[in-house]
Structures are given as C-alpha cells and as structure tokens.
N, C-alpha and C positions, 0 to 999 in steps of 0.2 A: 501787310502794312509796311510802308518803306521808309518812313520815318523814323525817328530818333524817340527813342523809349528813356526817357530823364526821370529818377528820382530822388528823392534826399533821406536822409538818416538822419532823425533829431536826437540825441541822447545828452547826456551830464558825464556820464561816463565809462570807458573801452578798458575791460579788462584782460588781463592776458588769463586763458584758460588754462594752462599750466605754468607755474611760475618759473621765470628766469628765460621760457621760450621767447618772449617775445610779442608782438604782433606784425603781418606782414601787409602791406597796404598799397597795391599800387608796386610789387615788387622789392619793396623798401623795408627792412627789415628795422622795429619799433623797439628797442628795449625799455622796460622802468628807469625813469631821470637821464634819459637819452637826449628829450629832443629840448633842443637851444631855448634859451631864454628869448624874448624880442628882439634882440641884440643880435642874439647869434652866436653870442659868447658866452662863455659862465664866468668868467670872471678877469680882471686885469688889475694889476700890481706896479708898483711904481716904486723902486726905493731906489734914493739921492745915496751921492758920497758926496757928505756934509765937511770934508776938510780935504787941503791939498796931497795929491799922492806922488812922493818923486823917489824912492826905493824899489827896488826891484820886491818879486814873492805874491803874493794870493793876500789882496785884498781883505783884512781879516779884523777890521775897525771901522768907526764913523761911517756906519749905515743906517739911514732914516728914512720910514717910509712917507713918499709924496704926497701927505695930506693935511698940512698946516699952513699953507698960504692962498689968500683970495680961495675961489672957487673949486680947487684942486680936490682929487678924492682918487677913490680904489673903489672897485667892483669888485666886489666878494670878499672874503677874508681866507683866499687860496693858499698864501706862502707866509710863511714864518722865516727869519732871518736869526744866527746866533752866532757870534764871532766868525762873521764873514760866511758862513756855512746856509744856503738857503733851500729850507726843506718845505714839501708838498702835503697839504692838508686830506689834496683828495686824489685818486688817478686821473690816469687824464693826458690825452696832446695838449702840448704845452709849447708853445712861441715860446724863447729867450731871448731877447734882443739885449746888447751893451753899448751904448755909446760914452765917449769917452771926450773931453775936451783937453785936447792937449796944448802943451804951452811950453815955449824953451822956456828954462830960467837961466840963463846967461847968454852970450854969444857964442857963435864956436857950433860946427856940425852936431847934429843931435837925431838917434833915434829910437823911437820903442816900438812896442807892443803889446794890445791887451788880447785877453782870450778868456774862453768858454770854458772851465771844466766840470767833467761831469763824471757821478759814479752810478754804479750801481747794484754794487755792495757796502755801503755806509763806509768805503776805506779806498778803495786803491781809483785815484781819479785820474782822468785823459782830458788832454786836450779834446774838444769835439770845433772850435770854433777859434778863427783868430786874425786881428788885423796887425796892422805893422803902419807905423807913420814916423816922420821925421820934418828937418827944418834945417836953416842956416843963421839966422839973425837971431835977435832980441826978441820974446816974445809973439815968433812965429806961432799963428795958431791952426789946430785941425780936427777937424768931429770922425774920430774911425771909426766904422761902426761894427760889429758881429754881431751873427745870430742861428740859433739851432731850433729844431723842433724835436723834443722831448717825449716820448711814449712811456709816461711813471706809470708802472703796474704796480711797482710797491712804495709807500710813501715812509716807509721804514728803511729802506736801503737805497731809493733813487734821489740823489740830492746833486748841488751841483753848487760851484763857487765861479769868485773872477779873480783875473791875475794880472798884474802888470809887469811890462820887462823894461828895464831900461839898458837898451843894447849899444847906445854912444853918446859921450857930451852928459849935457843935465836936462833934459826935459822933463816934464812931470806930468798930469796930469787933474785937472783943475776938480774942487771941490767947493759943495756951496750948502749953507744950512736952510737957506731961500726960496732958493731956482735951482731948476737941473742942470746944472754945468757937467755933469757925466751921473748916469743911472746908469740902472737896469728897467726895464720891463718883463714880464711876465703875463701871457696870454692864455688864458684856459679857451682852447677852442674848439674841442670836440670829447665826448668821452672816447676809452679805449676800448 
C-alpha cells in the first residue's frame, strides 16, 4: 500500500508517566503548565507613574497599576510593586519594557536618562537596560524607550526597579494618574 496511513487520538486527557519528565510530541518537549494560554502569553502588567519625575535615583514612589480608566486592564496577577521595588509572583521569561515621557521644564540644553535594574539576589542591582534623551527649548518632548528579557528562577531574589538620571538643564519626565504618560510593562512570555 502507498498511501498515507492517517489516524487520530481522541482522549480528555495526556499524562506524563513519570512526574516532572515531561511529554515529548512531535520532538517537542511538554512540561506541566508549560504550554501558553490562547494568547501565547501568561500574563501582562502595566504600571503608570502617576506624578511628575524631575530628580535624579530609582524611581521609588507614585506607581499605579493600569487598570482604572475606560477599558484598561492586566492579564494575570504576575507582579507585585513596593516602594518602587517590583517583584515576580511566578518564574518565568519575562519582557520588561520602560517608556518614559520626557519633557524640558525650562529652556536651556537638557539631558537624561532612564534604565533597567535588575537583581538577583534580593540586594546588589545592575544596570541591564538603558536609554538617554535630551532637548533644547521649552517643553521639548521624547518617548525613550528600554527593555530586557528576564529568566526569574527565583521570585524571592530576582526583582528588578527603574531609574531616572538627570544628566543637564531641568528635564523631567512626565507622570499621569489617567493615561500612560511613562510605564512600565511586563510580559510573562514563556516558562523557564
């Protein structure tokens, strides 16, 4: 016979025969609460800075997560936030994106920077990420944007904050209790 031999498998449900092995399908290796939601994602996060920032240091006040205006929300309940400090519910690759809107406040050359830091040992954090903008006039404005991809294997020590620098002039960095005039996000995109 030179035909094609097709059949199907009907079942409810694939258990793995030894726990924590896995299942392998197709070369694909299956672990428990492995595979993606319909999305493809497991979760996504959204927290505003709800007031203006024009001091240099780490971010460490007025953060609110994006789920109080019109239609706005969060997928999952992944990140916790505490005096600027944002920590990871589950393991996990993890997206970080910052954007940031910046603004002079006066005339007169102006420039900063925000960035990405990250630990992971609940204490000594790095730089992992980081942009740099500037201006000349009144109320120049600019969206910098950064972003890292995160492998938390422990949600006890792997955390991560943002920081802003202000390096000439008076720029700042816009805040809003509304609209995202500067976040962060957070992407839970794969386990680890």
């Amino acid at each position: 016979y030179n035909g094609d031999i097709m059949s199907s498998l009907n079942v409810n449900t694939i258990n793995e025969y030894t726990g924590a092995n896995g299942v392998t399908i197709d070369g694909v290796l299956i672990k428990d609460g492995a595979i993606p939601s319909v999305t493809g994602l497991k979760g996504i996060s959204i927290f505003r800075i709800t007031a203006n920032v024009a001091s240099s240091g780490d971010i460490t006040s007025n953060w609110s997560e994006a789920d109080d205006t019109e239609n706005e929300a969060n997928y999952g309940s992944l990140i916790t936030e505490s005096s600027g400090i944002f920590s990871f519910v589950e393991t996990g690759f993890y997206l970080v994106h910052f954007t940031a809107g910046f603004q002079m406040a006066s005339s007169g050359n102006a420039a900063a920077s925000i960035s990405i830091k990250a630990t992971d040992d609940n204490s000594t954090y790095s730089t992992i990420s980081s942009a740099a903008f500037g201006g000349t006039t009144d109320y120049n404005g600019a969206s910098p944007k950064c972003e890292a991809l995160l492998d938390v294997t422990n949600v006890s020590n792997d955390k991560v904050k943002f920081n802003y620098n202000e390096d000439l002039g008076s720029p700042r960095i816009q805040g809003s209790a509304s609209a995202n005039k500067s976040w962060v996000t957070f992407m839970k995109v794969s386990e680890t």
